[in-house]
mmJSON file of the N, C-alpha and C atoms, coordinates in Angstrom:
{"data_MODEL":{"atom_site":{
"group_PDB":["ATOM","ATOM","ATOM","ATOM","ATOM","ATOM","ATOM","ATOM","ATOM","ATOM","ATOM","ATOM","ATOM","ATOM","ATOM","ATOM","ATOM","ATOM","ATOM","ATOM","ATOM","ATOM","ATOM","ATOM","ATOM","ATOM","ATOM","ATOM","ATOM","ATOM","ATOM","ATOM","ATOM","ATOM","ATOM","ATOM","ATOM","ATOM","ATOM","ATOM","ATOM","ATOM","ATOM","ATOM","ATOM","ATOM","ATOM","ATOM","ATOM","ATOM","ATOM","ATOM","ATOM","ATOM","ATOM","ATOM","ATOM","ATOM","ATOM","ATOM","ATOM","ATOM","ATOM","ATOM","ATOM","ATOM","ATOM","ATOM","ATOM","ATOM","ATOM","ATOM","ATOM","ATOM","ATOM","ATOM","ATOM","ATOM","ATOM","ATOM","ATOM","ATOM","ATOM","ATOM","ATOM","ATOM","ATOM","ATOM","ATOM","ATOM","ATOM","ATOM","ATOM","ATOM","ATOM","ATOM","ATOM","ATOM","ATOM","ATOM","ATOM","ATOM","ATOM","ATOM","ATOM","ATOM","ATOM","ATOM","ATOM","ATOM","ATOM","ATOM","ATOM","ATOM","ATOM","ATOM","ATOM","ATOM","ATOM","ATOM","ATOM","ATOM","ATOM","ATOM","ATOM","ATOM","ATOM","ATOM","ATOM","ATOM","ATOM","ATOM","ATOM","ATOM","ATOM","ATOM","ATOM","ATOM","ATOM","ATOM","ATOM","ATOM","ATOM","ATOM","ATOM","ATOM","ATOM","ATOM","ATOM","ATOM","ATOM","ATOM","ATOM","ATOM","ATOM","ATOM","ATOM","ATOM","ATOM","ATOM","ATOM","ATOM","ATOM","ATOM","ATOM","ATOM","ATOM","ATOM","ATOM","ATOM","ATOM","ATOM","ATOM","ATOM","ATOM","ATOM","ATOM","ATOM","ATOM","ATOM","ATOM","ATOM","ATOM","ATOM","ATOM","ATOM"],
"id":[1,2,3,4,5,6,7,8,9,10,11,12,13,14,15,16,17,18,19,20,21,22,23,24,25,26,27,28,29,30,31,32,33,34,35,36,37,38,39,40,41,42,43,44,45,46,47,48,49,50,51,52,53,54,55,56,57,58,59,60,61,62,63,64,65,66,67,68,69,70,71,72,73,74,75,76,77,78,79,80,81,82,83,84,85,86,87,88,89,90,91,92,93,94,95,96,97,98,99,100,101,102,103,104,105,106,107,108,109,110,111,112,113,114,115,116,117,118,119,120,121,122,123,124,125,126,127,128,129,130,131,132,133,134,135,136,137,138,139,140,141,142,143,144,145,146,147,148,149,150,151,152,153,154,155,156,157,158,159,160,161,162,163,164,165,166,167,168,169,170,171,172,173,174,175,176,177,178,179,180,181,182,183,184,185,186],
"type_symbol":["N","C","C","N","C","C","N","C","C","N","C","C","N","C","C","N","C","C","N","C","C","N","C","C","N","C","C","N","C","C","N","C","C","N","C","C","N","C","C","N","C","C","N","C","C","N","C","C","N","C","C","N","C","C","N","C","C","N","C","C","N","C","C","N","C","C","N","C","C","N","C","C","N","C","C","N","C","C","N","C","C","N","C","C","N","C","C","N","C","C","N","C","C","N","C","C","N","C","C","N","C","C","N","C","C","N","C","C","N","C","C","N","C","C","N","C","C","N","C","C","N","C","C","N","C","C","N","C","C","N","C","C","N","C","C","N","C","C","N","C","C","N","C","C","N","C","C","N","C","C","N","C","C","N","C","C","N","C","C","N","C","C","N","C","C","N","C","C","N","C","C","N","C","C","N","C","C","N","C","C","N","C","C","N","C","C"],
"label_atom_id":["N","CA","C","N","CA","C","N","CA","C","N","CA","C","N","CA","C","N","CA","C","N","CA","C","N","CA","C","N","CA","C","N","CA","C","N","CA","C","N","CA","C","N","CA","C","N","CA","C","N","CA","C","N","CA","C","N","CA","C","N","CA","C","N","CA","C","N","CA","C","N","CA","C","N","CA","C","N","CA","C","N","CA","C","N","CA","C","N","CA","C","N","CA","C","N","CA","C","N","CA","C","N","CA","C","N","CA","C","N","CA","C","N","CA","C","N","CA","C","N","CA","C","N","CA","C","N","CA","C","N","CA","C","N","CA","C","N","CA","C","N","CA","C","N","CA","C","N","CA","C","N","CA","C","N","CA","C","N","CA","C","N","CA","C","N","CA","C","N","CA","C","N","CA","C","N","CA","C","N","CA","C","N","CA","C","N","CA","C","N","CA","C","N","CA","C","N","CA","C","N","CA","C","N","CA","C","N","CA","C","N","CA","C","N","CA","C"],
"label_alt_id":[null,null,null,null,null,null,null,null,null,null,null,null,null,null,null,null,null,null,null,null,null,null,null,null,null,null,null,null,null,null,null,null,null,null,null,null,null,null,null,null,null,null,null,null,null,null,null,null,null,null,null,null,null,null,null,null,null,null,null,null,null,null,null,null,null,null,null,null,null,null,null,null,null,null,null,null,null,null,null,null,null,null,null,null,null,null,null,null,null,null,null,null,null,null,null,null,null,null,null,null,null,null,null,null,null,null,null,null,null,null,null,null,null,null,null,null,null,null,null,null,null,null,null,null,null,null,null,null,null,null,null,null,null,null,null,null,null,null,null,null,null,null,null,null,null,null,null,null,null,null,null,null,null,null,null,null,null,null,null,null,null,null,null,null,null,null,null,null,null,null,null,null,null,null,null,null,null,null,null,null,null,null,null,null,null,null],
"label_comp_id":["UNK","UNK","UNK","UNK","UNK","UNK","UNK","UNK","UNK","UNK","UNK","UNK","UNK","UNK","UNK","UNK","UNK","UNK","UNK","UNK","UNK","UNK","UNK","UNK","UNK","UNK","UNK","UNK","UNK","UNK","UNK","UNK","UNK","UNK","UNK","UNK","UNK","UNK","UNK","UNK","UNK","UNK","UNK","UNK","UNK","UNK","UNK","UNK","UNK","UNK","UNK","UNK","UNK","UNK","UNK","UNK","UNK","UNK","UNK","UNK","UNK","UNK","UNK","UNK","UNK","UNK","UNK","UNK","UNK","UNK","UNK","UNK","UNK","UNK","UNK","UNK","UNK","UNK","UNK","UNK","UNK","UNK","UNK","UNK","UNK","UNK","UNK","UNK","UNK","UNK","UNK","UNK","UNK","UNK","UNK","UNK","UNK","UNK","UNK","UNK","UNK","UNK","UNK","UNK","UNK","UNK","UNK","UNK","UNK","UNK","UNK","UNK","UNK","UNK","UNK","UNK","UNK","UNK","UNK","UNK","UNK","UNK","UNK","UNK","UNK","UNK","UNK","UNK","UNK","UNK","UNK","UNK","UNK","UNK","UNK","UNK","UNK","UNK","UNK","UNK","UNK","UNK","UNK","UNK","UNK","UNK","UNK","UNK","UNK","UNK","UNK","UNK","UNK","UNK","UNK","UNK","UNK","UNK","UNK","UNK","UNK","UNK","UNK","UNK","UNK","UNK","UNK","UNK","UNK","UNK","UNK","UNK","UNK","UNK","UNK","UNK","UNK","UNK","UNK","UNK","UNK","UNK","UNK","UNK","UNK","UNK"],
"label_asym_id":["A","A","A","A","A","A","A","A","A","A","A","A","A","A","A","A","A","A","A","A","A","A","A","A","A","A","A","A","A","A","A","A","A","A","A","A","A","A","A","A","A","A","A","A","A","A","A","A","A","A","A","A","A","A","A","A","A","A","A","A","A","A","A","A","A","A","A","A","A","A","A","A","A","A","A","A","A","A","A","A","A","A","A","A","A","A","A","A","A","A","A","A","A","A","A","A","A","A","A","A","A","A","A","A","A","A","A","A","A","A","A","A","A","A","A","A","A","A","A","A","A","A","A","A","A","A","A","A","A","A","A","A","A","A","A","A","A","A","A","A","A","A","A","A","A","A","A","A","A","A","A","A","A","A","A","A","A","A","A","A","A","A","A","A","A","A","A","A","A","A","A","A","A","A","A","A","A","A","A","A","A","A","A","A","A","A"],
"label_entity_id":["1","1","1","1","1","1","1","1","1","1","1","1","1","1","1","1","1","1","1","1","1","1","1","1","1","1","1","1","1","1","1","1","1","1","1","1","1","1","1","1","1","1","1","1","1","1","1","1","1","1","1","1","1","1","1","1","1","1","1","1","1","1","1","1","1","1","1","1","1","1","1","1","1","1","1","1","1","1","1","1","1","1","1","1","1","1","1","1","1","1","1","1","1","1","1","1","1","1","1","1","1","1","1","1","1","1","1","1","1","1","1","1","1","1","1","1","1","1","1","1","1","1","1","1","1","1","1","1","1","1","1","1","1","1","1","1","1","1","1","1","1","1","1","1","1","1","1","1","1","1","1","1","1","1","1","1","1","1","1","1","1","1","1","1","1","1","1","1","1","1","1","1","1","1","1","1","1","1","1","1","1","1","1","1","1","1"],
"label_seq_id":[1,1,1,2,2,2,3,3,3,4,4,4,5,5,5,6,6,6,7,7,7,8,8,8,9,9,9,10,10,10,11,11,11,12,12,12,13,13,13,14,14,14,15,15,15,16,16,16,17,17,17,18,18,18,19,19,19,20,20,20,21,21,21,22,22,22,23,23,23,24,24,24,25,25,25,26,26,26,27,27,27,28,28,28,29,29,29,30,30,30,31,31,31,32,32,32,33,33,33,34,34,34,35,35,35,36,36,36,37,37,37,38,38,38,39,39,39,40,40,40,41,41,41,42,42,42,43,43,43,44,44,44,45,45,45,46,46,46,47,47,47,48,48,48,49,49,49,50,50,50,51,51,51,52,52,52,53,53,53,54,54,54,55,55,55,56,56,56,57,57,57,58,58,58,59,59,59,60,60,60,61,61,61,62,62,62],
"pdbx_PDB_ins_code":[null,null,null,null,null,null,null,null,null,null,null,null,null,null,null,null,null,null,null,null,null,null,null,null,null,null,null,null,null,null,null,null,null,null,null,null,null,null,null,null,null,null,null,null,null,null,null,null,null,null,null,null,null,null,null,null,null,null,null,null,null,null,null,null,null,null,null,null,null,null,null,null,null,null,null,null,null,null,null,null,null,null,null,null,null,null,null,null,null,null,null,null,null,null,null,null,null,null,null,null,null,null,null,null,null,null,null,null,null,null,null,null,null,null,null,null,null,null,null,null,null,null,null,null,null,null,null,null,null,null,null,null,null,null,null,null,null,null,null,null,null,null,null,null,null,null,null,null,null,null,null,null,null,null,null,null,null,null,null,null,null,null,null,null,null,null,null,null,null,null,null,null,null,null,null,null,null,null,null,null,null,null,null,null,null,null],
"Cartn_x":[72.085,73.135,72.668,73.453,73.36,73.487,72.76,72.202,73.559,74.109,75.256,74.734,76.194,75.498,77.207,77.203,77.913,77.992,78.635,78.262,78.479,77.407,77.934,78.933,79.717,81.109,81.176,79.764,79.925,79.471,78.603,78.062,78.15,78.486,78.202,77.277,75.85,75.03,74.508,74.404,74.758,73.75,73.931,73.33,73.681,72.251,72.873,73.953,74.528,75.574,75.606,74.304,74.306,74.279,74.047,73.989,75.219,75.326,76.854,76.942,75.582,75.174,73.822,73.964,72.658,71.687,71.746,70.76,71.061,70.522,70.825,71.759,71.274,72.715,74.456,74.363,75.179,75.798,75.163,75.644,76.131,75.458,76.442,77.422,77.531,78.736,79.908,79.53,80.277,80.79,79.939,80.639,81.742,81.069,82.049,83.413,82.825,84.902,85.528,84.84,85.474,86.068,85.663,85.574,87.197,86.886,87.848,89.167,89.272,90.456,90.638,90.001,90.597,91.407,90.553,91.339,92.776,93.057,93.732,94.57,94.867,95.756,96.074,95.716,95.866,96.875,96.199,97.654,98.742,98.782,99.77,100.846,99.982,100.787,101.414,100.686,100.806,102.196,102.288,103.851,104.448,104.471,105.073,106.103,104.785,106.004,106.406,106.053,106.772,107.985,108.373,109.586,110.491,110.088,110.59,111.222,110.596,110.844,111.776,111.861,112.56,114.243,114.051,114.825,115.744,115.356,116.196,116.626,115.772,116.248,117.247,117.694,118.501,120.058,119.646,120.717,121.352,120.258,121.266,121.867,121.465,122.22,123.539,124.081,125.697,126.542],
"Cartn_y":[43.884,44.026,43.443,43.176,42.589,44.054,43.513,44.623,44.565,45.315,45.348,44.682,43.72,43.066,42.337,41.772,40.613,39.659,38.732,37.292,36.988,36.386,36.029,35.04,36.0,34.952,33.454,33.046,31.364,30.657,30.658,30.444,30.6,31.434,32.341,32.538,32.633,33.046,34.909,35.442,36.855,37.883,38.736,39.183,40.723,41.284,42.759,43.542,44.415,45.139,45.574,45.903,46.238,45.119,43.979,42.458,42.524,41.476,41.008,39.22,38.915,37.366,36.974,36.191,36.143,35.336,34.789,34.284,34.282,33.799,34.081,32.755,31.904,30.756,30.99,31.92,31.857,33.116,34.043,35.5,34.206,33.29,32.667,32.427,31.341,30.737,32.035,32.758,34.007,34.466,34.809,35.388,34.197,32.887,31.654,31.733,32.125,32.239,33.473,34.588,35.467,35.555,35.093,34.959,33.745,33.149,31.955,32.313,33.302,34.352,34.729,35.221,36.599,35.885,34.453,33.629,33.561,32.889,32.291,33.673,34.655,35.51,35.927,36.462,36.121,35.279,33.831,32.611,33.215,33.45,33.896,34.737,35.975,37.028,36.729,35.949,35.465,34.739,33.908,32.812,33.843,34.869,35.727,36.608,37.142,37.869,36.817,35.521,34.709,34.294,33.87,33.877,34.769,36.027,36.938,37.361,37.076,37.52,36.547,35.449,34.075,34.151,34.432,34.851,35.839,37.274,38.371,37.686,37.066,36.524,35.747,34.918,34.147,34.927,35.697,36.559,37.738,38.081,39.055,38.396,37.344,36.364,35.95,35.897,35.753,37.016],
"Cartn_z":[35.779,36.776,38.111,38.908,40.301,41.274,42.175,42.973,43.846,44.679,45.481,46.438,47.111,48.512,48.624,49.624,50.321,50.559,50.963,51.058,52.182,53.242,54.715,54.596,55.811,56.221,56.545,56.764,57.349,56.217,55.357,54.448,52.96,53.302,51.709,50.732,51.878,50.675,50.84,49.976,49.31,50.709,50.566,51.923,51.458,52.244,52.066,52.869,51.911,52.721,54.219,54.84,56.053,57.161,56.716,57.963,57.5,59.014,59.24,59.008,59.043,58.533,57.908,57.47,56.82,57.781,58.826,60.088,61.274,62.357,63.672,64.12,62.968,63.289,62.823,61.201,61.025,61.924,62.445,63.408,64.405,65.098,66.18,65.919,65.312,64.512,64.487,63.614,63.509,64.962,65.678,67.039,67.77,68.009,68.202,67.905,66.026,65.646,66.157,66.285,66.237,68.048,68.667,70.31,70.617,69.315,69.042,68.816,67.962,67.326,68.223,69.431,70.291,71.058,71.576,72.936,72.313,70.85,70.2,70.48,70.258,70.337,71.23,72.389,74.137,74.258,73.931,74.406,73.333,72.569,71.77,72.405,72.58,73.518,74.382,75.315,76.783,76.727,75.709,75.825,75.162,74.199,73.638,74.864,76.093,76.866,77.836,78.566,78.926,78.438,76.984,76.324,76.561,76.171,76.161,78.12,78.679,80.32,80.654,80.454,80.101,79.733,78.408,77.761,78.427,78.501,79.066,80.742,81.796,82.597,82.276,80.975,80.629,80.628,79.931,78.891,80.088,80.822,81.686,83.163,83.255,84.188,84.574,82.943,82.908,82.836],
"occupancy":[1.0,1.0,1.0,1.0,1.0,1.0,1.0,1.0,1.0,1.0,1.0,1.0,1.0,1.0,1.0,1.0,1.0,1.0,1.0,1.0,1.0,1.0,1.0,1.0,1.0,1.0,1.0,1.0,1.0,1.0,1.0,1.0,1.0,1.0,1.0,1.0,1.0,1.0,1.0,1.0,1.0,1.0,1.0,1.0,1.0,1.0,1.0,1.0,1.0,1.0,1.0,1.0,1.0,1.0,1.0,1.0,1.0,1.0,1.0,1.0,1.0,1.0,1.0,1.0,1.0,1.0,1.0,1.0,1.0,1.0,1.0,1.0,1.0,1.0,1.0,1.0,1.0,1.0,1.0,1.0,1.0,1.0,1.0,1.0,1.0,1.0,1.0,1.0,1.0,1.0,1.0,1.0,1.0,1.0,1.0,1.0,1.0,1.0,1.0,1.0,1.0,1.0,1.0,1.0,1.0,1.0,1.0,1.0,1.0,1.0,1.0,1.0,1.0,1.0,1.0,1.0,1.0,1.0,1.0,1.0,1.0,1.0,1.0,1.0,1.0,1.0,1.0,1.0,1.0,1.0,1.0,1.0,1.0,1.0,1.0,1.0,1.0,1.0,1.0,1.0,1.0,1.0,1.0,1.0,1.0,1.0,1.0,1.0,1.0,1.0,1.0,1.0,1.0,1.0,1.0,1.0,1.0,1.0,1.0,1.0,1.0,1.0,1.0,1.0,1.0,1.0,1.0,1.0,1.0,1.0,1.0,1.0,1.0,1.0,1.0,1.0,1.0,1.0,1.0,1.0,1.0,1.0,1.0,1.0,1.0,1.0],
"B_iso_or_equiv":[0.0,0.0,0.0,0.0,0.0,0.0,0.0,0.0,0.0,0.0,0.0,0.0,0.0,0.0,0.0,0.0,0.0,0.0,0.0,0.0,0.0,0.0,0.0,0.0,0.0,0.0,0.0,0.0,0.0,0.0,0.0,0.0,0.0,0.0,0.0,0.0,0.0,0.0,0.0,0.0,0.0,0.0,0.0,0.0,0.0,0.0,0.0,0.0,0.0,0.0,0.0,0.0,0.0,0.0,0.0,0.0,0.0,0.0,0.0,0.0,0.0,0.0,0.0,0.0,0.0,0.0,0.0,0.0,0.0,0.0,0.0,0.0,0.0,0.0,0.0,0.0,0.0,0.0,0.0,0.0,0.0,0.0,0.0,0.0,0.0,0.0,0.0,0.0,0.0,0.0,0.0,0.0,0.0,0.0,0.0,0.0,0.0,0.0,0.0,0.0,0.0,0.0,0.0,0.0,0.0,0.0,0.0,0.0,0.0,0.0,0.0,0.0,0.0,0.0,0.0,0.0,0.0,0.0,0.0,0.0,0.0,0.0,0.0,0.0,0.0,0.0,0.0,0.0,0.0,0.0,0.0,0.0,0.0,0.0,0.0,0.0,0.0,0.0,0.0,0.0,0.0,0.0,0.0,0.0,0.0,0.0,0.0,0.0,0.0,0.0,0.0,0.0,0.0,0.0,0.0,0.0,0.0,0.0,0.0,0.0,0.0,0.0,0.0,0.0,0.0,0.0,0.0,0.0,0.0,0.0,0.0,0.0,0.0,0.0,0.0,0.0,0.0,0.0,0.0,0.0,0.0,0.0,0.0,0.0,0.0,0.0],
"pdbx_formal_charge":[null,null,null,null,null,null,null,null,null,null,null,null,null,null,null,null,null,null,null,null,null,null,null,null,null,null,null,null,null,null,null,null,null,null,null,null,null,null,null,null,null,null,null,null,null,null,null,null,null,null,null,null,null,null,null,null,null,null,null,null,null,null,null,null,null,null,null,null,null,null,null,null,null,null,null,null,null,null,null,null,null,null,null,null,null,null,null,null,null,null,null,null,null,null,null,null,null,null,null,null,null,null,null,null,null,null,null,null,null,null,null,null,null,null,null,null,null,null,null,null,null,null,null,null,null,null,null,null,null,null,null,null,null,null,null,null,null,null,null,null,null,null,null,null,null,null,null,null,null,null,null,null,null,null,null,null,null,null,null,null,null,null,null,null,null,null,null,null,null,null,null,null,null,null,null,null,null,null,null,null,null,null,null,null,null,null],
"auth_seq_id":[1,1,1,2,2,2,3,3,3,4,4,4,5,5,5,6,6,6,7,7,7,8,8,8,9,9,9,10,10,10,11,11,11,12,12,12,13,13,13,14,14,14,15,15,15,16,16,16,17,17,17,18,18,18,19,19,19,20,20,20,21,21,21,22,22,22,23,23,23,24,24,24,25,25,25,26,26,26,27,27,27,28,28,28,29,29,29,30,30,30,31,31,31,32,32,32,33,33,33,34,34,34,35,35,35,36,36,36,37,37,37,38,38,38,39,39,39,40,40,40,41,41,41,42,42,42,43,43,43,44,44,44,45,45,45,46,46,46,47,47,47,48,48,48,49,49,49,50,50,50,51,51,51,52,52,52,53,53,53,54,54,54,55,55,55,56,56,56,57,57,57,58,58,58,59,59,59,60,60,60,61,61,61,62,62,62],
"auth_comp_id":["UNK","UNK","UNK","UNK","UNK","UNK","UNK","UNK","UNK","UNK","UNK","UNK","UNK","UNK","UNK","UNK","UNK","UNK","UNK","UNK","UNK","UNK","UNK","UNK","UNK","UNK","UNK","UNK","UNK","UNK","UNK","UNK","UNK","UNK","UNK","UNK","UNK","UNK","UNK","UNK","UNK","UNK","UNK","UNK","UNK","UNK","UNK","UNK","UNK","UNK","UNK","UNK","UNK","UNK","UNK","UNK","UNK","UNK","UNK","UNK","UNK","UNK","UNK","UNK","UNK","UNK","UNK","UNK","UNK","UNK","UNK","UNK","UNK","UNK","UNK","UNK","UNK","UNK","UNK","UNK","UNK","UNK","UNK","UNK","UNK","UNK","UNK","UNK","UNK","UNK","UNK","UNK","UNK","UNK","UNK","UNK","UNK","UNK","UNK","UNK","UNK","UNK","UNK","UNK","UNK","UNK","UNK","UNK","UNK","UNK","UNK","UNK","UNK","UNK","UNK","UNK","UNK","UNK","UNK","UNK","UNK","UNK","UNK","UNK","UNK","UNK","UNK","UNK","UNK","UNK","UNK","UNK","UNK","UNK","UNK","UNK","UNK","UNK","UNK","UNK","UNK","UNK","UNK","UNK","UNK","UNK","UNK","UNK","UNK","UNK","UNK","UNK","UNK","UNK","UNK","UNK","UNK","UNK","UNK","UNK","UNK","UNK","UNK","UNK","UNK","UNK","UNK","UNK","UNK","UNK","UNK","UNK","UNK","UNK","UNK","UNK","UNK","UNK","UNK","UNK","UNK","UNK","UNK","UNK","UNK","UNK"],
"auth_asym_id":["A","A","A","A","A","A","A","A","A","A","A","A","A","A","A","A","A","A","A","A","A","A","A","A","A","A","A","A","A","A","A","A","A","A","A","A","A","A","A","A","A","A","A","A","A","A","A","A","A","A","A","A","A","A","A","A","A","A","A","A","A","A","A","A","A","A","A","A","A","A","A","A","A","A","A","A","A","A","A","A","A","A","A","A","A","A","A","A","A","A","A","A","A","A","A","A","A","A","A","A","A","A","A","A","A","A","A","A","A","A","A","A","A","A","A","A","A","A","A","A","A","A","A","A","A","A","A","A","A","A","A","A","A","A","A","A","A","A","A","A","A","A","A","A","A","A","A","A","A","A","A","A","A","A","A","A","A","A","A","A","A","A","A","A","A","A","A","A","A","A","A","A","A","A","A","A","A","A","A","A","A","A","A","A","A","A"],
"auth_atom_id":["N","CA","C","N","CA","C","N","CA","C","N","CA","C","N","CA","C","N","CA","C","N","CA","C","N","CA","C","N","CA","C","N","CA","C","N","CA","C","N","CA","C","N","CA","C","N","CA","C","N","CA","C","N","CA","C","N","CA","C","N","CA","C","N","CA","C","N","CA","C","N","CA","C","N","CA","C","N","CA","C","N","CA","C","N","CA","C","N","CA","C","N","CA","C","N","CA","C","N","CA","C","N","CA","C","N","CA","C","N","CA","C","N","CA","C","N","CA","C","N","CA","C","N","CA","C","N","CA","C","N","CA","C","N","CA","C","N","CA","C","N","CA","C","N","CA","C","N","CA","C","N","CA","C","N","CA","C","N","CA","C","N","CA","C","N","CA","C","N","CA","C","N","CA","C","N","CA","C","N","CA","C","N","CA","C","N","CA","C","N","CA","C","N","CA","C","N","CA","C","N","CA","C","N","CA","C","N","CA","C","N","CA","C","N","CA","C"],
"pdbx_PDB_model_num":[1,1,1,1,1,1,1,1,1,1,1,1,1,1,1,1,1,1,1,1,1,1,1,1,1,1,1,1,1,1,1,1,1,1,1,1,1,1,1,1,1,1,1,1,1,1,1,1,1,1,1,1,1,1,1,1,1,1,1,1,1,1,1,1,1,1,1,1,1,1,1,1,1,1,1,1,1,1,1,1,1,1,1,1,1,1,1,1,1,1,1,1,1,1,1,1,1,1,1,1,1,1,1,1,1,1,1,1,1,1,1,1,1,1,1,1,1,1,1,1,1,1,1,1,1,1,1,1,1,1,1,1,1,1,1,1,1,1,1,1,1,1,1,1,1,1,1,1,1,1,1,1,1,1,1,1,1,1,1,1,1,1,1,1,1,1,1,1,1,1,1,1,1,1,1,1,1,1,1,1,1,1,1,1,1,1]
}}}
């Protein structure tokens, strides 16, 4: 049997359950994307309630 473990997220080579990567390059990498995702959803939001403020300025105008 195979011993339990994980596979790092950048790579994929097998890693034990308690790391979050299997090196200090792929942990960068890792934080990079994940830092990457957050911005990425921010701008998301951000034009999300702009539209939206936009919008209702539109709509309750007339």
């Amino acid at each position: 049997m195979v011993e339990p473990h994980k596979h790092c997220p950048v790579c994929g080579n097998p890693i034990p359950l308690d790391e979050r990567a299997c090196s200090k390059k792929c942990a960068e990498v890792l934080l990079k994307n994940q830092q990457r995702i957050m911005r990425t959803r921010l701008i998301f939001y951000i034009v999300l309630v702009i539209f939206i403020v936009v919008w209702l300025f539109v709509v309750l105008r007339k």
